[in-house]
Every structure is written in structure tokens, then in C-alpha cells.
N, CA, C and O atoms as a GROMACS GRO file, in nm:
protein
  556
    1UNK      N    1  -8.138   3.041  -1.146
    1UNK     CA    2  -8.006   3.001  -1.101
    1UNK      C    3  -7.978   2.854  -1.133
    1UNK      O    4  -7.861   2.818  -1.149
    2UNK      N    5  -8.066   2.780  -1.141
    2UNK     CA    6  -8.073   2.632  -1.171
    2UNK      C    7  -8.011   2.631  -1.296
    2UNK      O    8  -7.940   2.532  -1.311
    3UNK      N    9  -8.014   2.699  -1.379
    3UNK     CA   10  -8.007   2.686  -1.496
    3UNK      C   11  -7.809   2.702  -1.532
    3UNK      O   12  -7.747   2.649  -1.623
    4UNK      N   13  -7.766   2.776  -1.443
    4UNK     CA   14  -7.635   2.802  -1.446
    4UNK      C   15  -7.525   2.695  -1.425
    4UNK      O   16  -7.552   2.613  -1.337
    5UNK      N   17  -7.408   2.681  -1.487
    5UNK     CA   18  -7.350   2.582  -1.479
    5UNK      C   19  -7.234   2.572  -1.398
    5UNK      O   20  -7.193   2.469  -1.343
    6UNK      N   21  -7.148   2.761  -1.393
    6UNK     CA   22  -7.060   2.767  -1.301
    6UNK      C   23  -7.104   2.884  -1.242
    6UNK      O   24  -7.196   2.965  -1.258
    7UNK      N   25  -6.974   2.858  -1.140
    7UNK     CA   26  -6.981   2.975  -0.973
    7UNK      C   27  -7.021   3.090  -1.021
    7UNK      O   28  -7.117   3.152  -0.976
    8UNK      N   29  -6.940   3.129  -1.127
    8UNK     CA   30  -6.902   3.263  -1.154
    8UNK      C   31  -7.058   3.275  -1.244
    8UNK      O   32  -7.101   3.390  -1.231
    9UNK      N   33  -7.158   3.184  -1.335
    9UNK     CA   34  -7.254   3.229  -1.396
    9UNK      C   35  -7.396   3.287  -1.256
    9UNK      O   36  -7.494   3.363  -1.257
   10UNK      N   37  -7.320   3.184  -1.138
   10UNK     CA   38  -7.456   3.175  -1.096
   10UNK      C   39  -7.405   3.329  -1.006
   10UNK      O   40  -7.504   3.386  -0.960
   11UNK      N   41  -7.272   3.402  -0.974
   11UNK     CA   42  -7.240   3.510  -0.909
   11UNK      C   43  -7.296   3.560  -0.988
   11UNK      O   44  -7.410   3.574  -0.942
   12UNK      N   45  -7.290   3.618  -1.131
   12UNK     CA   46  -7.348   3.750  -1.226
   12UNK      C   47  -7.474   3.729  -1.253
   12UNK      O   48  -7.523   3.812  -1.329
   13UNK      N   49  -7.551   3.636  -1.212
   13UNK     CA   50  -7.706   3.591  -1.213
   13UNK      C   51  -7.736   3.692  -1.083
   13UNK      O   52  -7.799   3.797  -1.094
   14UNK      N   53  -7.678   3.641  -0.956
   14UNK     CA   54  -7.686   3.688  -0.838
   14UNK      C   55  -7.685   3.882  -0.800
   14UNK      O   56  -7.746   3.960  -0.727
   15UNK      N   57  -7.568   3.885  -0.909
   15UNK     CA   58  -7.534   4.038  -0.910
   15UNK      C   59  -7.659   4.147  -1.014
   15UNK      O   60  -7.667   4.269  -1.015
   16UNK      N   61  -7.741   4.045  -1.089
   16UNK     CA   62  -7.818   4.108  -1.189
   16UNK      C   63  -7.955   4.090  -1.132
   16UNK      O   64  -8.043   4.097  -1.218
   17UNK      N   65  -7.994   4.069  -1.015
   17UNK     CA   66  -8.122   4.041  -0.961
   17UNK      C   67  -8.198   4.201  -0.972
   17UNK      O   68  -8.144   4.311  -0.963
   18UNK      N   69  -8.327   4.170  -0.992
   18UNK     CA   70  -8.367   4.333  -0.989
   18UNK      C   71  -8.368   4.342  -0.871
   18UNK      O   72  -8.374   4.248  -0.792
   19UNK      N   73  -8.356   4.537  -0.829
   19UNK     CA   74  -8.375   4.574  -0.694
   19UNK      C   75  -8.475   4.630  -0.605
   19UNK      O   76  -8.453   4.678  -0.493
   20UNK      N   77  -8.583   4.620  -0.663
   20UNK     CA   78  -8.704   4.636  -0.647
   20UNK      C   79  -8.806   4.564  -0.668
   20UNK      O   80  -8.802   4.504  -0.776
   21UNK      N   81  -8.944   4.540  -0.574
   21UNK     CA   82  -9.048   4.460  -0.627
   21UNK      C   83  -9.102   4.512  -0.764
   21UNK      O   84  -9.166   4.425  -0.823
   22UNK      N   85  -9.095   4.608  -0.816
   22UNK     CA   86  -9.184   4.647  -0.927
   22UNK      C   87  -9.044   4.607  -1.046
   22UNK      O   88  -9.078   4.582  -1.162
   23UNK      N   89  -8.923   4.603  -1.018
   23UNK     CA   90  -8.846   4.538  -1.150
   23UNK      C   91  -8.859   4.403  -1.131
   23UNK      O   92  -8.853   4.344  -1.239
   24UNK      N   93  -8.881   4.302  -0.996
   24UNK     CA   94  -8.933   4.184  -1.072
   24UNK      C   95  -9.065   4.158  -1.121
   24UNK      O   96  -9.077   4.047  -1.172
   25UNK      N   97  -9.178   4.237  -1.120
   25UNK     CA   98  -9.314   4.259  -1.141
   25UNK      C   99  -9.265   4.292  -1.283
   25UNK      O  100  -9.351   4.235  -1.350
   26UNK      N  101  -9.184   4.347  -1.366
   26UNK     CA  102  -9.192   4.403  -1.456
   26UNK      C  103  -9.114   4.268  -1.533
   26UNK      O  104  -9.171   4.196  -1.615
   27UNK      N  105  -8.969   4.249  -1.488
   27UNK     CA  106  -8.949   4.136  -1.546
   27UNK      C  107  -9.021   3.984  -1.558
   27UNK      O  108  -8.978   3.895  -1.632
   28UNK      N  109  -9.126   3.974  -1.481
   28UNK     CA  110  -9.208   3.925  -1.523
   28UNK      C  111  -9.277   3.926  -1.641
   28UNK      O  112  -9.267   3.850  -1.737
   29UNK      N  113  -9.354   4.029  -1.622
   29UNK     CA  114  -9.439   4.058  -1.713
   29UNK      C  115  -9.345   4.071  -1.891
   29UNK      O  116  -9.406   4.055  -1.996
   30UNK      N  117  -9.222   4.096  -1.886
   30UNK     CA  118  -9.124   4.082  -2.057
   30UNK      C  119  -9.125   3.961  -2.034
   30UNK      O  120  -9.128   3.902  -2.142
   31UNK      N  121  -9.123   3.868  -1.923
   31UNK     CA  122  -9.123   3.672  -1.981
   31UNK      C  123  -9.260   3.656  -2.047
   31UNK      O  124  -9.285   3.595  -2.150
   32UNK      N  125  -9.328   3.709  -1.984
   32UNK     CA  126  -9.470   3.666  -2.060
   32UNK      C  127  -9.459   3.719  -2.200
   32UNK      O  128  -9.488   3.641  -2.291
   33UNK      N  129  -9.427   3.820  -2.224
   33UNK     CA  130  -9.466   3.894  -2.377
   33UNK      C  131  -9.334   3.838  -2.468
   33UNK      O  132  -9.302   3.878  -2.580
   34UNK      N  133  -9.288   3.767  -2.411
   34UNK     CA  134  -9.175   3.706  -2.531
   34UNK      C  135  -9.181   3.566  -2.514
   34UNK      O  136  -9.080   3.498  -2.529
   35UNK      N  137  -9.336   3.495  -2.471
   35UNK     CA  138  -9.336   3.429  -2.528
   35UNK      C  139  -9.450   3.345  -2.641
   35UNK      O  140  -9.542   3.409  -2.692
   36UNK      N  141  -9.440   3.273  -2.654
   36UNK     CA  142  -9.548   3.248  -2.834
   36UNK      C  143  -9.630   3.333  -2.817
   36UNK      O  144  -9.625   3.387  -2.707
   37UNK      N  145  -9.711   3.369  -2.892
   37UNK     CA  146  -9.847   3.461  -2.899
   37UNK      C  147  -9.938   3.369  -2.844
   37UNK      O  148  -9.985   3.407  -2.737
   38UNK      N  149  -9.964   3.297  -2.870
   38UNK     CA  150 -10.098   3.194  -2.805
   38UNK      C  151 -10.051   3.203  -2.604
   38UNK      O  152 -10.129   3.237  -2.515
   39UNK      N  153  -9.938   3.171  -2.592
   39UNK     CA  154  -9.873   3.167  -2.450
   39UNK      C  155  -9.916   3.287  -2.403
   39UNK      O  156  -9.972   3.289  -2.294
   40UNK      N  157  -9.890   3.446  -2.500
   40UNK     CA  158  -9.864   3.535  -2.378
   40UNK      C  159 -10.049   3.580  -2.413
   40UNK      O  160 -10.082   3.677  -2.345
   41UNK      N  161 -10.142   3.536  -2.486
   41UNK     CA  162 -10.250   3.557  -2.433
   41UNK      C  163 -10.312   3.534  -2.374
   41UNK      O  164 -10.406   3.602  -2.332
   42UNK      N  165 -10.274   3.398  -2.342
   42UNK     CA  166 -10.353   3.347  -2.231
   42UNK      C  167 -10.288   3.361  -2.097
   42UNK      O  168 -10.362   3.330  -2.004
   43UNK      N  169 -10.152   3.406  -2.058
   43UNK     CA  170 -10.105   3.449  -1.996
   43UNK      C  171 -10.162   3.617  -1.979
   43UNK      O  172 -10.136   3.649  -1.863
   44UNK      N  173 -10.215   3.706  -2.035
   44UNK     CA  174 -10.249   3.787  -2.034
   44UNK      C  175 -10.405   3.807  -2.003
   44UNK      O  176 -10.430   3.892  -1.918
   45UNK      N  177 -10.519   3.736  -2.064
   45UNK     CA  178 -10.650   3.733  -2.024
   45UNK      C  179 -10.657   3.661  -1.883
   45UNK      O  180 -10.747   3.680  -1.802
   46UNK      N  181 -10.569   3.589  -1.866
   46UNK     CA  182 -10.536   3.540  -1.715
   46UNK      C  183 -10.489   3.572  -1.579
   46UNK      O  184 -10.492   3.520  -1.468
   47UNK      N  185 -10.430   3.715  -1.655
   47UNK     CA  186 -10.403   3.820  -1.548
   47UNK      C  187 -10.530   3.888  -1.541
   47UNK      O  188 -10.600   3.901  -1.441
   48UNK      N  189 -10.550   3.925  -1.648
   48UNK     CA  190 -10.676   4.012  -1.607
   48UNK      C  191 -10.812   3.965  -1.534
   48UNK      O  192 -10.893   4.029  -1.467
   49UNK      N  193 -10.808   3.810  -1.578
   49UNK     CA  194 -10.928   3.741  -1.464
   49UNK      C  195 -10.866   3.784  -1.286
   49UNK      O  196 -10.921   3.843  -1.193
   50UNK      N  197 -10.765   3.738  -1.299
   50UNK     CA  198 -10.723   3.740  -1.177
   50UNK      C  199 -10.718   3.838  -1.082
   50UNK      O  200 -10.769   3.840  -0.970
   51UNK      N  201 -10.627   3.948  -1.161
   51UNK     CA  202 -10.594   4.044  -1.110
   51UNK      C  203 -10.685   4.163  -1.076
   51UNK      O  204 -10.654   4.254  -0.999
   52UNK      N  205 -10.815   4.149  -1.153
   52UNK     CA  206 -10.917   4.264  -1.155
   52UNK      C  207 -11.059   4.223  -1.162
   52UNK      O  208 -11.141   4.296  -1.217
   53UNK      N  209 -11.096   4.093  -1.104
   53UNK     CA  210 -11.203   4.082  -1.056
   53UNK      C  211 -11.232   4.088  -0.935
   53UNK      O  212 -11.136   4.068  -0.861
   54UNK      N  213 -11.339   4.110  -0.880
   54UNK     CA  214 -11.418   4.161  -0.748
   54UNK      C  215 -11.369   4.096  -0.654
   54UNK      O  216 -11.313   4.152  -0.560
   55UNK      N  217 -11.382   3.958  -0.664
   55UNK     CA  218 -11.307   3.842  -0.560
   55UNK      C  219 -11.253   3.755  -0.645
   55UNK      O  220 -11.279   3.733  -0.764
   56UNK      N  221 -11.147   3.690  -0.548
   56UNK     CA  222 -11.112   3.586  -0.641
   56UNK      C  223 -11.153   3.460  -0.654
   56UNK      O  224 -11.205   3.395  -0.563
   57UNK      N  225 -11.131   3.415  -0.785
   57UNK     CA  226 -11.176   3.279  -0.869
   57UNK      C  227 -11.108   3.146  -0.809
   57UNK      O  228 -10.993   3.133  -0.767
   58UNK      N  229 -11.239   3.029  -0.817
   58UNK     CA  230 -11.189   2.893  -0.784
   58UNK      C  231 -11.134   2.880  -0.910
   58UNK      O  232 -11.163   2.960  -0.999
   59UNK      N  233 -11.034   2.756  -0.934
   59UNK     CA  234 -10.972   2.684  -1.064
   59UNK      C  235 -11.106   2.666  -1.125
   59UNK      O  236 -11.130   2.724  -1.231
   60UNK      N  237 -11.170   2.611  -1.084
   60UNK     CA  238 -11.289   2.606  -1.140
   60UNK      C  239 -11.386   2.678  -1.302
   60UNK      O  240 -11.425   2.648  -1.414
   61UNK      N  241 -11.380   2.834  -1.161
   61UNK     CA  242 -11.434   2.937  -1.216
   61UNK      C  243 -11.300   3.052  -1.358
   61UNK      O  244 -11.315   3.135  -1.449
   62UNK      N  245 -11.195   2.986  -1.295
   62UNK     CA  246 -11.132   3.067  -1.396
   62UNK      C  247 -11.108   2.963  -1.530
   62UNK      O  248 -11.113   2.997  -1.648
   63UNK      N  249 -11.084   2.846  -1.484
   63UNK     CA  250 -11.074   2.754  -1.661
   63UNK      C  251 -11.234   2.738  -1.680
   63UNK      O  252 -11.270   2.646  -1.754
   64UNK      N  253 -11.318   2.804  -1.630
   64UNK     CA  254 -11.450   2.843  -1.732
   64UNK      C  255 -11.471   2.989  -1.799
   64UNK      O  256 -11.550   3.009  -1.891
   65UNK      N  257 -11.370   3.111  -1.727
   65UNK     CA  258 -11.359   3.215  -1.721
   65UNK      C  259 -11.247   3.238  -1.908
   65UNK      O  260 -11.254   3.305  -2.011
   66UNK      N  261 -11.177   3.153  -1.860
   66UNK     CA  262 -11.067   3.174  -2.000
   66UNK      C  263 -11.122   3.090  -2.094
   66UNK      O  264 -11.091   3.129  -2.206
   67UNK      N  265 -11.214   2.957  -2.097
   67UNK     CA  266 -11.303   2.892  -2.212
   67UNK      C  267 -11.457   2.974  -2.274
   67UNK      O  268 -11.546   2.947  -2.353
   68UNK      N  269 -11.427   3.068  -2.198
   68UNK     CA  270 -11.566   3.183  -2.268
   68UNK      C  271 -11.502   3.210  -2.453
   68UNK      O  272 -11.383   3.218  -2.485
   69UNK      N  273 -11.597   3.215  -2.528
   69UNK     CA  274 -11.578   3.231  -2.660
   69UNK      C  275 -11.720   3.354  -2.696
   69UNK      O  276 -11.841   3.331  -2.700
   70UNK      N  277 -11.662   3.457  -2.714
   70UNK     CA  278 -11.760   3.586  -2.788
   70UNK      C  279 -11.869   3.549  -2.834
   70UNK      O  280 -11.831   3.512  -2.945
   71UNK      N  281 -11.989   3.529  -2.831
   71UNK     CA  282 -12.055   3.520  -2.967
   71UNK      C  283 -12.069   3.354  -2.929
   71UNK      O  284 -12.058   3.301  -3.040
   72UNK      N  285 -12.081   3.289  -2.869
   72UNK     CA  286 -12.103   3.124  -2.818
   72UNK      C  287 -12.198   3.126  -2.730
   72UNK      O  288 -12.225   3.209  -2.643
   73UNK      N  289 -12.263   2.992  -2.769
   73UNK     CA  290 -12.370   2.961  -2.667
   73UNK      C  291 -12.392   2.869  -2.596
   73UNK      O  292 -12.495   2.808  -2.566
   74UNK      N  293 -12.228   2.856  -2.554
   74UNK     CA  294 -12.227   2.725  -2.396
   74UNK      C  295 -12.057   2.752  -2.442
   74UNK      O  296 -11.988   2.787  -2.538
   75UNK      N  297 -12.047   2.704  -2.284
   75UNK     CA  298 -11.879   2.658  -2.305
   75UNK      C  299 -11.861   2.569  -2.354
   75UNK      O  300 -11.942   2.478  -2.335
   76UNK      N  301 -11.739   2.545  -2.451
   76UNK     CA  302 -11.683   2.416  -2.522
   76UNK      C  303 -11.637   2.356  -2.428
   76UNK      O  304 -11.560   2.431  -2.367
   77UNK      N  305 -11.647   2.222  -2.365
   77UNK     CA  306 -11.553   2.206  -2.284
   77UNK      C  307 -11.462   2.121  -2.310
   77UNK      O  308 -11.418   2.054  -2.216
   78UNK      N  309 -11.408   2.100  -2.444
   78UNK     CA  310 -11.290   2.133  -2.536
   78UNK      C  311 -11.245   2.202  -2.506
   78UNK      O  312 -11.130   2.160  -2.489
   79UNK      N  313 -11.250   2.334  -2.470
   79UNK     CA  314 -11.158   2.446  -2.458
   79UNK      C  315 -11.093   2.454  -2.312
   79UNK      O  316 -11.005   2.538  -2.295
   80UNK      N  317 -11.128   2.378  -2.213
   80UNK     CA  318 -11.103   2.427  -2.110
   80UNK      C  319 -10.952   2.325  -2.045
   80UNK      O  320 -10.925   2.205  -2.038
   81UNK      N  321 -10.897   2.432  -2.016
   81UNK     CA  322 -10.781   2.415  -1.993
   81UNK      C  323 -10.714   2.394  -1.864
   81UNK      O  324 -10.749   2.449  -1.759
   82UNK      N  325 -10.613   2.310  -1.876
   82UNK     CA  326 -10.546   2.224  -1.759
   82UNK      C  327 -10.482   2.355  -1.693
   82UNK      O  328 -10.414   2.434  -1.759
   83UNK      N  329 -10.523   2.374  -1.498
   83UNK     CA  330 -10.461   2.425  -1.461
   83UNK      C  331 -10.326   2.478  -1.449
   83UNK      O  332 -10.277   2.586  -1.417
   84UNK      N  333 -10.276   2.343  -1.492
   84UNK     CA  334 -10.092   2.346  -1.496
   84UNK      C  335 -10.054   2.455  -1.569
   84UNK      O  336  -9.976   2.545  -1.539
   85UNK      N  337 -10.126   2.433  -1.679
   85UNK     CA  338 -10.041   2.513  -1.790
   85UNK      C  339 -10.114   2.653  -1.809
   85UNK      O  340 -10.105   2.706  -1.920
   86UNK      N  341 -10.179   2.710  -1.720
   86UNK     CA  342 -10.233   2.821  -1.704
   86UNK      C  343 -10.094   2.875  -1.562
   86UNK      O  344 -10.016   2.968  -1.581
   87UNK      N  345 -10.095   2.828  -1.491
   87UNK     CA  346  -9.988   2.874  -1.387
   87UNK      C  347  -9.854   2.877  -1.518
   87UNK      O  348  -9.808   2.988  -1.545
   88UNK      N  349  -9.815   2.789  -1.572
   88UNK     CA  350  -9.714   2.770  -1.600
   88UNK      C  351  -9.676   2.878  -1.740
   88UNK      O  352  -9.567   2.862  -1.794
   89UNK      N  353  -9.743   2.954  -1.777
   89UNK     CA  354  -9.788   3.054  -1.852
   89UNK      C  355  -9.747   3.216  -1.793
   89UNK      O  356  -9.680   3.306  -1.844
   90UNK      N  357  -9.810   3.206  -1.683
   90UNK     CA  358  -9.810   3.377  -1.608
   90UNK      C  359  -9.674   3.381  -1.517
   90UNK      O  360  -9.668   3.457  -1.420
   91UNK      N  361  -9.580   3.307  -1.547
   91UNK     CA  362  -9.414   3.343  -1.509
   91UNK      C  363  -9.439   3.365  -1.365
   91UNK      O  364  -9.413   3.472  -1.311
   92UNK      N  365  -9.490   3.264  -1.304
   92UNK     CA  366  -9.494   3.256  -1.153
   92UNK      C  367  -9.556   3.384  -1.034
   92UNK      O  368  -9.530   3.411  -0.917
   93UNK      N  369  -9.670   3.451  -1.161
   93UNK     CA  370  -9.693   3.591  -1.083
   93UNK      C  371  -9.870   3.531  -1.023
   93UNK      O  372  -9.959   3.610  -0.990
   94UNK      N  373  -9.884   3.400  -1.021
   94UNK     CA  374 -10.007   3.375  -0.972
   94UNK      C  375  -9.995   3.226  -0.944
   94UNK      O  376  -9.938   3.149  -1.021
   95UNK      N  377 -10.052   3.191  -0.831
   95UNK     CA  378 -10.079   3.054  -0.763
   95UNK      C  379 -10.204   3.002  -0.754
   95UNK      O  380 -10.298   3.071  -0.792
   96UNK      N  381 -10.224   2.876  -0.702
   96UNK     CA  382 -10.320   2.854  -0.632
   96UNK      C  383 -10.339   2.810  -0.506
   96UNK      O  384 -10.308   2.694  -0.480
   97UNK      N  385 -10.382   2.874  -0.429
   97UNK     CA  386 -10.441   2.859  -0.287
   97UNK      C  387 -10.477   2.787  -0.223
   97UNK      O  388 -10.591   2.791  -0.176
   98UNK      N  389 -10.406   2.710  -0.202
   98UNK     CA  390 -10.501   2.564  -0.183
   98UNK      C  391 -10.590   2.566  -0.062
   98UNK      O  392 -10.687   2.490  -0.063
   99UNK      N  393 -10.569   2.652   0.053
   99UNK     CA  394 -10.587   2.646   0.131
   99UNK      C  395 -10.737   2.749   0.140
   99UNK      O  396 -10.832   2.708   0.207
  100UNK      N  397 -10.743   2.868   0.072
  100UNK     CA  398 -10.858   2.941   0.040
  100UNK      C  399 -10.920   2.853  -0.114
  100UNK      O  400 -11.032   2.892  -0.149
  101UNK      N  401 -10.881   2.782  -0.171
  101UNK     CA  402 -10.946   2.678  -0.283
  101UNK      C  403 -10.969   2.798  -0.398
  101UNK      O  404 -11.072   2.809  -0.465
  102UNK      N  405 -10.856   2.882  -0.405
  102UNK     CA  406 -10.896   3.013  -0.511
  102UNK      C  407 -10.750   2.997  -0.591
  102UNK      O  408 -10.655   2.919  -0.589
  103UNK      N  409 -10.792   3.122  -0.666
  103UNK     CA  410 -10.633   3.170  -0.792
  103UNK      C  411 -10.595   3.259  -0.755
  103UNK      O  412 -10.686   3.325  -0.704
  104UNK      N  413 -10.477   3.319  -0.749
  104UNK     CA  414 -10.471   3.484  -0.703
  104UNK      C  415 -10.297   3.484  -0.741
  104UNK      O  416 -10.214   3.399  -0.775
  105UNK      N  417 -10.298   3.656  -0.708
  105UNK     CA  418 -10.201   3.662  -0.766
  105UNK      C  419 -10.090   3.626  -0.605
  105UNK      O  420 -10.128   3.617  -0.489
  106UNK      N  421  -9.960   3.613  -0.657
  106UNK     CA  422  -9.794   3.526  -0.550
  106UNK      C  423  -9.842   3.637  -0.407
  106UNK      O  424  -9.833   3.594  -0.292
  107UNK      N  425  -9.881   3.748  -0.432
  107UNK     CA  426  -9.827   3.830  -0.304
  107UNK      C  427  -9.906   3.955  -0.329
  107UNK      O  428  -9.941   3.993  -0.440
  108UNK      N  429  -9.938   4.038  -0.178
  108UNK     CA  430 -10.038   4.152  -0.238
  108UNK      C  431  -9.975   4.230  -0.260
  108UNK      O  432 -10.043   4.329  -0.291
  109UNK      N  433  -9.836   4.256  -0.264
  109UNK     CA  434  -9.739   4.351  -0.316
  109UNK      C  435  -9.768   4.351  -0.528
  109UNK      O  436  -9.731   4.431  -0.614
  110UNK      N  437  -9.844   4.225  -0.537
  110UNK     CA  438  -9.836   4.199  -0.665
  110UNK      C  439  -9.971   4.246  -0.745
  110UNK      O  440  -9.986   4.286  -0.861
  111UNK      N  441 -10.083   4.220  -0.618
  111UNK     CA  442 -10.196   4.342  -0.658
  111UNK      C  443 -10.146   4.486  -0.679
  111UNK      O  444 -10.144   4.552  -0.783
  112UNK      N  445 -10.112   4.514  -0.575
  112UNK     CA  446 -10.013   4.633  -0.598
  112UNK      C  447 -10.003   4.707  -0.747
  112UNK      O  448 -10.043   4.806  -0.808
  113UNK      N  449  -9.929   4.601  -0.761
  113UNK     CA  450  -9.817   4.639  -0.860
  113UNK      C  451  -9.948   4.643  -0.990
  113UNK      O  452  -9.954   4.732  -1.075
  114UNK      N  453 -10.033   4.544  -0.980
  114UNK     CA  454 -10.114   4.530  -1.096
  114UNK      C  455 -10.198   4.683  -1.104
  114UNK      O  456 -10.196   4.769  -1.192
  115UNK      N  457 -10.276   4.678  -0.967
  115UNK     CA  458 -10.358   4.841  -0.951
  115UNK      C  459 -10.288   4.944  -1.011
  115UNK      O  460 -10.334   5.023  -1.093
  116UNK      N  461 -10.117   4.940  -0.943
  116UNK     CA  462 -10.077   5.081  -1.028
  116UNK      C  463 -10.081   5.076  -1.188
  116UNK      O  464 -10.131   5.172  -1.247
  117UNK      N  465 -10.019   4.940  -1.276
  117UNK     CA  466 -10.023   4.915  -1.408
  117UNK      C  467 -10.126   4.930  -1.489
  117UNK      O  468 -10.107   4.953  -1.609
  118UNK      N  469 -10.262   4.918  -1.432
  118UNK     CA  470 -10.361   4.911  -1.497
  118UNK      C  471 -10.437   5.021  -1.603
  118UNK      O  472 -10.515   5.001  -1.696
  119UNK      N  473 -10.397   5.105  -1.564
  119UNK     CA  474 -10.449   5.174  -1.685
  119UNK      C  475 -10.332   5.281  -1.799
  119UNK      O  476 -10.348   5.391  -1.852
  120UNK      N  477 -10.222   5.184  -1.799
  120UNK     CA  478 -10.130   5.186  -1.912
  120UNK      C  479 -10.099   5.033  -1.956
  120UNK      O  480 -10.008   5.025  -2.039
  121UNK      N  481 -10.154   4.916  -1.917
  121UNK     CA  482 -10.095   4.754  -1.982
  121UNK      C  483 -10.205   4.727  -1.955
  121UNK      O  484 -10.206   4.612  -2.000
  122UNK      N  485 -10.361   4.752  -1.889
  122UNK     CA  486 -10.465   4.662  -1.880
  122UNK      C  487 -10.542   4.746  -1.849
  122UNK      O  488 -10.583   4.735  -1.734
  123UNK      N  489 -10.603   4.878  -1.940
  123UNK     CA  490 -10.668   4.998  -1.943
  123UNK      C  491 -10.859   4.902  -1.972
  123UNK      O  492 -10.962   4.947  -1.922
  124UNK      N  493 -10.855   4.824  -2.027
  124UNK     CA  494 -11.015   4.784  -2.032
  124UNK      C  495 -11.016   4.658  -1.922
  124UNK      O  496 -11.124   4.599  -1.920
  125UNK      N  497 -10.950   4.625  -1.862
  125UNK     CA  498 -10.983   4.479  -1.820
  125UNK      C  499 -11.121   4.476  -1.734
  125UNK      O  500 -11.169   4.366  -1.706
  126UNK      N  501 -11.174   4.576  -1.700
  126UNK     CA  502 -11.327   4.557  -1.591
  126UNK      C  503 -11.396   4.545  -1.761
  126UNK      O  504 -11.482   4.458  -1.759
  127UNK      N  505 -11.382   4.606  -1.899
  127UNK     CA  506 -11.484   4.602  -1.964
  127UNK      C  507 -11.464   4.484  -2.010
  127UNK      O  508 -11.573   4.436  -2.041
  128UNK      N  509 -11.354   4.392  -2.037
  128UNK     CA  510 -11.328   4.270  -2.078
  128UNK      C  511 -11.424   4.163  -2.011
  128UNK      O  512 -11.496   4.078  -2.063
  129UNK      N  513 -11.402   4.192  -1.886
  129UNK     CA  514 -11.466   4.045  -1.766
  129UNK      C  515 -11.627   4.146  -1.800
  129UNK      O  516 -11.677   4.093  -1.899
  130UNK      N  517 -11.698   4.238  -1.764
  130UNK     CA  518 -11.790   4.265  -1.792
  130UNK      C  519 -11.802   4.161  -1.919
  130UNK      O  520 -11.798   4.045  -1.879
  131UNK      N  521 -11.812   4.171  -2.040
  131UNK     CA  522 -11.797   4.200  -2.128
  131UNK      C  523 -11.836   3.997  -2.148
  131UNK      O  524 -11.939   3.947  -2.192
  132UNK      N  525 -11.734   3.939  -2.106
  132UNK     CA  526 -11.715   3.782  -2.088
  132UNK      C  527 -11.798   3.741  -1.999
  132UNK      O  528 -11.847   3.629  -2.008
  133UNK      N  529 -11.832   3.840  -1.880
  133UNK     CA  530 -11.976   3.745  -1.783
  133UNK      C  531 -12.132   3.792  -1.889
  133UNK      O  532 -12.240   3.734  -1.882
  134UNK      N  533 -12.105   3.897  -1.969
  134UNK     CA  534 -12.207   3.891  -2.039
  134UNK      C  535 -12.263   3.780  -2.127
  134UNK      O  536 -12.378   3.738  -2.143
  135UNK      N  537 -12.175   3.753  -2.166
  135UNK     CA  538 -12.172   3.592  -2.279
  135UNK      C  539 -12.215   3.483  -2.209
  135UNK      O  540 -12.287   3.394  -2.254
  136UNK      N  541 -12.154   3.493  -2.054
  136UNK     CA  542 -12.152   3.352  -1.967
  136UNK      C  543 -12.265   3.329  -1.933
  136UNK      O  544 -12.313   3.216  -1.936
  137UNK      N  545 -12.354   3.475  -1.878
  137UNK     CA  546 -12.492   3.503  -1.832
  137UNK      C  547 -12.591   3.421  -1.927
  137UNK      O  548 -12.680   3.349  -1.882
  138UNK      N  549 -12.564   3.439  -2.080
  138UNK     CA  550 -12.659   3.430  -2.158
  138UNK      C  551 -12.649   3.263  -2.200
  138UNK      O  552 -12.700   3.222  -2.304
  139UNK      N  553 -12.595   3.196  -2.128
  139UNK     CA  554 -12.550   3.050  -2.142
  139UNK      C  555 -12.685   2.959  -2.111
  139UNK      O  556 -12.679   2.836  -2.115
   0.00000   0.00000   0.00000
């Protein structure tokens, strides 16, 4: 709405809101995929840390979680990336906690939404994080 300049843009903004939690879960998820490819992957391996591991991750543990590289034998820590722009990536569908000192996703309506999605938009993600603590293990 910020973005609107008159009454009438910010009324048909107002009138076009989705009407359901799962159409803004969804319109979410088209901001992410339209934007750069580098953006919506890491916006994407970032859901899947989040959204489908056992418990959730300190900042910590997830900008070591998304600096894992296949086939590497230590983290670069070159690679590891500023919280900001990891939030600022996943279109506001994940915070941080300050108060539990974790990542997680805005609301558990938003686990939700992820549990039902998962095995049509994020059908491997347990073999992915498997897959990435294997690499991390062998560090």
C-alpha cells in the first residue's frame, strides 16, 4: 500500500487483497519465483531449511546451513551470508525470533501451509537437509 500514490490506487489495492491464508501463502511464494534466479534460490533452499527441519535454526546455524557447498571440505566463510538479505529474500514468510534466538517461519498457519505444499513445491526437502548435514558432518 506504501507504494500507492492515490485514494483510489490504494482502494483497488485494498479491494484485491487475497481472501484466504493460503492465497497470501501462495502470493508469496510467485514474489519469490519472479525474482532473479540467484534471489529465488536462496529464497527457496531457505525455506526448506526452515520450514522442514526437526527444530528450528539459530541465525547462526542457518547462514552455515545455506554456506554448505556439495563436495567441500569446510565452510567458506566467504559464503556466508548477511541475515538481512536472507529475510529480505523469502517475501516476509520468515522472521527472526528474537526472543526464542531462532528463524522460523511469520505464523504456524504458515507451517501449515508449508506441510500441506510439500510434496508438490518441496517433494525432497528432508533428502536435501539430509543430504547437506551429510557434507557438514564430514567437516
Amino acid at each position: 500500500l506504501s507504494s500507492k500514490n492515490t485514494v483510489k490506487a490504494v482502494r483497488q489495492a485494498l479491494q484485491s487483497l487475497p481472501q484466504t491464508l493460503d492465497q497470501t501463502y501462495e502470493e508469496a511464494i510467485e514474489r519469490i519465483l519472479s525474482q532473479s534466479s540467484e534471489d529465488k534460490e536462496l529464497a527457496l533452499r531457505t525455506l526448506t531449511w526452515v520450514a522442514y527441519t526437526k527444530r528450528p535454526l539459530s541465525v547462526a546455524e542457518l547462514r552455515e546451513a545455506l554456506a554448505i557447498e556439495p563436495g567441500a571440505d569446510a565452510i567458506d566463510t566467504d559464503n556466508l551470508l548477511d541475515i538481512s538479505i536472507v529475510l529480505a529474500v523469502c517475501a516476509g514468510l520468515i522472521i527472526v525470533d528474537e526472543e526464542m534466538s531462532v528463524v522460523r517461519l511469520i505464523h504456524y498457519t504458515t507451517q501449515h501451509y508449508f506441510d500441506r505444499i510439500q510434496s508438490v513445491k518441496f517433494p525432497d526437502a528432508h533428502q536435501i537437509i539430509a543430504a547437506l548435514c551429510l557434507v557438514y558432518w564430514s567437516f
